[in-house]
VMD Tcl script that draws the C-alpha trace (Angstrom):
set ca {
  {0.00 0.00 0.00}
  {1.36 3.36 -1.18}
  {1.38 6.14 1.34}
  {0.45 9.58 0.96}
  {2.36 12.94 1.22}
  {0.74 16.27 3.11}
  {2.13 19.55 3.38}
  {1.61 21.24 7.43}
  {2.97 24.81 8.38}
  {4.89 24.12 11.70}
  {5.15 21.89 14.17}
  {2.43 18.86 13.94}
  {1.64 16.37 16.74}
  {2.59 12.85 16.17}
  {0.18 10.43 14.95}
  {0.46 6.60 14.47}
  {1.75 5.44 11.48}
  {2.86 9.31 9.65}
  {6.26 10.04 9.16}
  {7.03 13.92 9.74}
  {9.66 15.36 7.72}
  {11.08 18.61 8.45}
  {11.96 20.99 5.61}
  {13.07 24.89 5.21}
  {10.04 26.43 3.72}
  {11.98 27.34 0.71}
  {10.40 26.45 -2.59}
  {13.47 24.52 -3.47}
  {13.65 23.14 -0.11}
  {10.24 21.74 -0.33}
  {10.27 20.76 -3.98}
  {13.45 18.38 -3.21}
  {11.71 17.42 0.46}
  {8.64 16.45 -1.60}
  {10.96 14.24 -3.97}
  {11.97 12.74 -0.85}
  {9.00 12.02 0.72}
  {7.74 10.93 -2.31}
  {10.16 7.97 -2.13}
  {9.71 7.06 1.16}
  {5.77 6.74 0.99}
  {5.98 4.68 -2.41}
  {8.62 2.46 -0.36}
  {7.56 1.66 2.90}
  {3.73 2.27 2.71}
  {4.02 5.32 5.08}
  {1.44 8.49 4.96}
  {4.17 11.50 5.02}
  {3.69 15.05 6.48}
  {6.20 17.98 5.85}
  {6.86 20.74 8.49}
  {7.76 23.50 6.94}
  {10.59 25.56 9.66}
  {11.93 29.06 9.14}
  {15.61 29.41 9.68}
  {17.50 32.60 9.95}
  {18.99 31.69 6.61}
  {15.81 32.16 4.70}
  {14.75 35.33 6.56}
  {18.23 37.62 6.63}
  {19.50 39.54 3.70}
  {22.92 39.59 4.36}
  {25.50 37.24 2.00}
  {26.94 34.16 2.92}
  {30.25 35.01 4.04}
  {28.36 37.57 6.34}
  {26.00 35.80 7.85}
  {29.10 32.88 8.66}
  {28.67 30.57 6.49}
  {27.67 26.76 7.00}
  {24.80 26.47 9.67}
  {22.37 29.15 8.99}
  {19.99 26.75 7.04}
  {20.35 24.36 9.69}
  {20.27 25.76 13.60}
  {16.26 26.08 13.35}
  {15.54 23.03 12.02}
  {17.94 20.52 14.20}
  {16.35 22.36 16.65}
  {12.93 21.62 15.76}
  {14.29 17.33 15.41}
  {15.65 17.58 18.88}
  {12.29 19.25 20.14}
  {10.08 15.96 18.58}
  {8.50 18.21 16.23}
  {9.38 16.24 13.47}
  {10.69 12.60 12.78}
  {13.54 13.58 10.35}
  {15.17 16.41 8.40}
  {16.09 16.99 4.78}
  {18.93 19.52 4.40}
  {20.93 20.02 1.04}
  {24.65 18.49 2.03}
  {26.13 21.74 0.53}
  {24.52 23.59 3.56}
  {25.23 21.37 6.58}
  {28.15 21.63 8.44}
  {30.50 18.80 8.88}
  {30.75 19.18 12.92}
  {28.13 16.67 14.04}
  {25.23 17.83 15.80}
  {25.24 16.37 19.55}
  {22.55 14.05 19.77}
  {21.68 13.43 15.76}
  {23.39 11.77 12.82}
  {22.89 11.76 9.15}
  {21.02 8.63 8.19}
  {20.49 8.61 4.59}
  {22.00 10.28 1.68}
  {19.60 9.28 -1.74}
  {20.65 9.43 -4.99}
  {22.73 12.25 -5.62}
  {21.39 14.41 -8.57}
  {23.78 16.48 -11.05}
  {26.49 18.29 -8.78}
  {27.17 20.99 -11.38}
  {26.74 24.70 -11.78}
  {25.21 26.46 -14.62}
  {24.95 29.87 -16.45}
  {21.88 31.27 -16.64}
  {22.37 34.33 -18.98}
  {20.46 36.94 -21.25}
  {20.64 36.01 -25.12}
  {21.65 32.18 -24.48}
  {25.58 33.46 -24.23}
  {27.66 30.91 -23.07}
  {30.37 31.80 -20.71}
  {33.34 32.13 -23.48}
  {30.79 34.78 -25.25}
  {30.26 36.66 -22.46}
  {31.28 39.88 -23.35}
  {34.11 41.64 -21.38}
  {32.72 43.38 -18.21}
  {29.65 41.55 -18.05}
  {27.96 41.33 -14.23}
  {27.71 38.20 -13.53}
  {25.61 37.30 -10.10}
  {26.54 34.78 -7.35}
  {26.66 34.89 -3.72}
  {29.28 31.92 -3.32}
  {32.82 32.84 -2.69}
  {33.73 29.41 -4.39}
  {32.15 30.41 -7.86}
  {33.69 34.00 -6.78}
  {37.23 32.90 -7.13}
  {36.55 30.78 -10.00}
  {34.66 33.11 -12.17}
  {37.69 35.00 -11.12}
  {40.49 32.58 -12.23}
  {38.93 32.55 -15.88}
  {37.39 35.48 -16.43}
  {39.18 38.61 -14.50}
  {37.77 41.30 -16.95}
  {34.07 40.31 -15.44}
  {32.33 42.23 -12.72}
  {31.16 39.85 -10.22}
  {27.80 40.94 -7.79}
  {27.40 39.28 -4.96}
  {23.84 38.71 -4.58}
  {21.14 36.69 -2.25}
  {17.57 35.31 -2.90}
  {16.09 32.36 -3.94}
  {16.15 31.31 -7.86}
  {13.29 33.17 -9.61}
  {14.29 36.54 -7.80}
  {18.08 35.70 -9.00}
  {16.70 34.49 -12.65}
  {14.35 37.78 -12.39}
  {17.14 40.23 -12.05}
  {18.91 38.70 -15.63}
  {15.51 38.96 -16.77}
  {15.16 42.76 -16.14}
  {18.41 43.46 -17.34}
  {19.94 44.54 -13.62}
  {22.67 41.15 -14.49}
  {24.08 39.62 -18.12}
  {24.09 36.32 -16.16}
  {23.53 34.20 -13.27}
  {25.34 31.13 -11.66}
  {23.11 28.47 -10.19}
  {23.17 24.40 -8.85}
  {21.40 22.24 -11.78}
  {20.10 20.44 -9.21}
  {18.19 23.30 -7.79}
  {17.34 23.95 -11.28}
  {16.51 20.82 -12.06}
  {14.06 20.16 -8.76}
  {11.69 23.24 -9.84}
  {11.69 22.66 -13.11}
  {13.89 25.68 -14.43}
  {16.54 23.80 -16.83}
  {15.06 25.89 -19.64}
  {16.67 28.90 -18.37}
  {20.15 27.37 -18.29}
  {22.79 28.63 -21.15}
  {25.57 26.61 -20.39}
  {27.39 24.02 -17.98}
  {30.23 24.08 -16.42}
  {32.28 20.99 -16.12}
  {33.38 19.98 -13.01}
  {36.83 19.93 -14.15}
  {36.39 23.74 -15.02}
  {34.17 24.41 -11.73}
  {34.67 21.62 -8.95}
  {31.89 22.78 -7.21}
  {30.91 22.77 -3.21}
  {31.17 19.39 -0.84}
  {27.86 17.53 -1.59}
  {26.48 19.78 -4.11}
  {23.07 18.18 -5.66}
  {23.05 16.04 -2.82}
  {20.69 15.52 0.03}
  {20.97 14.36 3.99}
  {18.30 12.68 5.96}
  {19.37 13.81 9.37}
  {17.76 12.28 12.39}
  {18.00 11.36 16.37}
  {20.80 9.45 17.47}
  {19.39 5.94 17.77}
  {16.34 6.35 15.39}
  {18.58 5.05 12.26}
  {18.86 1.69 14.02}
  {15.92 -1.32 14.24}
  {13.35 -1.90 12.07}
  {11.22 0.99 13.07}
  {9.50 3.75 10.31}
  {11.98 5.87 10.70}
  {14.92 3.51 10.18}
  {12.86 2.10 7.66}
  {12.65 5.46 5.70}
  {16.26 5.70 5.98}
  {16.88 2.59 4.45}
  {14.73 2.98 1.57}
  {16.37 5.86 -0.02}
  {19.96 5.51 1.02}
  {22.41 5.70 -1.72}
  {25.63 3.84 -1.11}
  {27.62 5.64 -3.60}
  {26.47 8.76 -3.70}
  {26.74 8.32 0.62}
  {30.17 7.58 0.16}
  {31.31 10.30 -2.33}
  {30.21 13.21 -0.52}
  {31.56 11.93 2.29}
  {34.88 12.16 0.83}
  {34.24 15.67 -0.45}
  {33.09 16.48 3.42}
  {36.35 15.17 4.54}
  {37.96 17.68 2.77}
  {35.83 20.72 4.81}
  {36.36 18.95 7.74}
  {39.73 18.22 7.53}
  {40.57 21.96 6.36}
  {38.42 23.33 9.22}
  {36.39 25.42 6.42}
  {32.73 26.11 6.17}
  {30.75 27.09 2.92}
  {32.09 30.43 2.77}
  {35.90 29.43 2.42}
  {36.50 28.91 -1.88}
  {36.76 25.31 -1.58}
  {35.70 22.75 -4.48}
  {35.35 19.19 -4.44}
  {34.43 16.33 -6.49}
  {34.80 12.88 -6.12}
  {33.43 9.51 -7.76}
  {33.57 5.87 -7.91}
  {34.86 4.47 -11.17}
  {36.16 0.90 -12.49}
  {36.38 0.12 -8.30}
  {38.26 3.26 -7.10}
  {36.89 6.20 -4.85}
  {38.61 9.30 -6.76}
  {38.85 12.69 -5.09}
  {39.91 16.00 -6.10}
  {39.86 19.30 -4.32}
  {40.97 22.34 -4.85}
  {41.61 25.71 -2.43}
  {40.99 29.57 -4.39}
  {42.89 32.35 -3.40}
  {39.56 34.49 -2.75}
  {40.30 37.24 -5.55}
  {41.03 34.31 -8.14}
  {44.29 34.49 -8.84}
  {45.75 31.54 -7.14}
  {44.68 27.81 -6.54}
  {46.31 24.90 -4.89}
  {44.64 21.34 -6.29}
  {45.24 17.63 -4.78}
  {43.95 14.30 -5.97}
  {44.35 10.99 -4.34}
  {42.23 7.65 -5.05}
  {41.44 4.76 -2.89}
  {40.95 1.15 -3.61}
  {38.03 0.14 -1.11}
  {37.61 -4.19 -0.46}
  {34.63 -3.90 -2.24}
  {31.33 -1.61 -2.84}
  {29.30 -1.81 0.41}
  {28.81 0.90 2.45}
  {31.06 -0.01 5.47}
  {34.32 -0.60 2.83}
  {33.16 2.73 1.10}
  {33.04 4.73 3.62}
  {36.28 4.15 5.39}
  {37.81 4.65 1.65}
  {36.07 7.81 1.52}
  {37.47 8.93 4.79}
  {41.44 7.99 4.27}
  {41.49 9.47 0.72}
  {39.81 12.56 2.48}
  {42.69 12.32 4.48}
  {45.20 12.25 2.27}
  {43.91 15.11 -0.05}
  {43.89 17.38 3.07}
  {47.18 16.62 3.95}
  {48.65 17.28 0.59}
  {46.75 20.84 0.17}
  {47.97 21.66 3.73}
  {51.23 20.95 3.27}
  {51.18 23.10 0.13}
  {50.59 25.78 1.72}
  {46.20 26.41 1.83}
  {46.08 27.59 5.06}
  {47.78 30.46 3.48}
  {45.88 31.18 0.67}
  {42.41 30.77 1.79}
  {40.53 31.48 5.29}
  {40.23 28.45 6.79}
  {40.01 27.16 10.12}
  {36.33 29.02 9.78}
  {33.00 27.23 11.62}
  {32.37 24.32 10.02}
}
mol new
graphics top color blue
foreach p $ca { graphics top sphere $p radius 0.5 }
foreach p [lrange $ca 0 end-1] q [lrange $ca 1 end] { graphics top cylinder $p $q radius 0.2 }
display resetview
């Protein structure tokens, strides 16, 4: 029997046999906790209710290296999991910080969907044909530095808001382009307004990118109860085991979201490969490290402890070539 999903503003009370799964109130936020729940329902029967929680990252103005970075998405709703007024949490991986919360762990990490970024520009220009001096719109110090490193005759504007007010001001003319996650994209059903890609090798992008975390009480991943069962259904070993090599790097580097850190890593022919790289904030410098692991085999417990040495050994190499220098690390995680 297929469950059903329901949509509740703030907290609910719990009732016998619904799962409640709590989500920024974002319209990406829900439209990728819907996906989600979606899953979950169709796999273990359960009826499904998002809470919808404010956090001071969808209310404040200010950009992301001002307002400190990882966290801000996610004080309000761990909160709200340690309070019982929801079961679980979906958080994009990008936007939690590596620290572990005292008393919850991340259960579940589905299906990880495409980790890179995107132009989104007036006139379908590519980013080769943008012309010199264009104003170009992000409010990631990552894609700062980058757009930087290739591009230093273009005016960068750091800017906040969710994707139709950032897609809005290329639309009006205010921008010449716009750089967004095609996940994001992807999950509210705005590929249309993409203009090009950029590879990974051209933008590594942020640790866990396109990916989601099912975060819940410690304990509650364990048994064979709803909530362990949810977890279980839409786990991804791979994509679980990727970004938790990417994470290793943040972690390991002491750096939140706002240091210019990129990441990517994959599983290939039976190796875990990693690459990182660490941006000089204005651009003009990068230091890069890649390492691979060979893990027994596929399952999760082999993969993960791959995931963490090669982690390791990335961070180790860009230390000891001299990051801590070049970027501001050592930042809340």
């Amino acid at each position: 029997m297929t469950g059903a999903v329901r949509r509740a503003d703030g907290a609910a009370e719990r009732r016998e046999g619904v799962l409640r799964v709590g989500t920024r109130g974002s319209a990406l936020a829900v439209a990728q906790t819907t996906v989600v729940a979606q899953a979950i329902a169709r796999a273990t029967g359960l009826d499904v209710e998002l809470i919808t929680i404010t956090t001071h990252g969808d209310t404040s103005r200010e950009s992301l290296s001002e307002l400190g970075g990882t966290g801000v998405f996610a004080t309000a709703l761990r909160e709200a999991l340690l309070a019982d007024e929801c079961d679980l949490l979906v958080h994009s991986l990008k936007d939690l910080p590596t620290a572990a919360a005292p008393g919850l762990v991340i259960g579940a990490v589905p299906k990880r969907a495409d980790a890179r970024d995107t132009l989104c520009a007036r006139d379908g220009l590519t980013f080769e044909n943008l012309p010199e001096g264009a104003r170009v719109g992000t409010g990631s110090p990552r894609r700062i530095a980058q757009l930087k490193s290739q591009r230093p005759d273009l005016e960068i504007v750091d800017i906040r808001g969710n994707v139709d007010t950032r897609l809005g001001r290329v639309a009006e003319g205010d921008l010449d382009a716009v750089v967004l996650a095609a996940a994001g994209l992807g999950r509210l059903g705005r590929l249309e307004a993409v203009t090009d890609y950029f590879a990974l090798s051209q933008m590594p992008t942020a640790p866990g990118q396109g990916a989601l975390a099912l975060e819940v009480r410690a304990g509650d991943e364990k048994g064979r109860g709803p909530i362990a069962r949810a977890l279980h259904a839409v786990d991804h070993v791979t994509t679980h085991a990727v970004v938790t090599a990417e994470r290793a790097v943040l972690a390991g580097l002491q750096a939140g979201c706002a240091a210019p850190i990129g990441a990517t890593a994959l599983v290939d022919d039976g190796l875990l490969f990693l690459t990182a790289s660490v941006y000089r904030p204005d651009g003009s410098e990068r230091i890069t490290a890649s390492h691979a692991a060979t893990p027994d085999s596929l399952s999760a417990g082999h993969l993960d402890a791959a995931a963490r040495d090669v982690g390791e050994r990335v961070v180790s190499e860009l230390l000891g070539a001299g990051a801590a220098g070049l970027a501001p690390l050592g930042s809340t995680r």
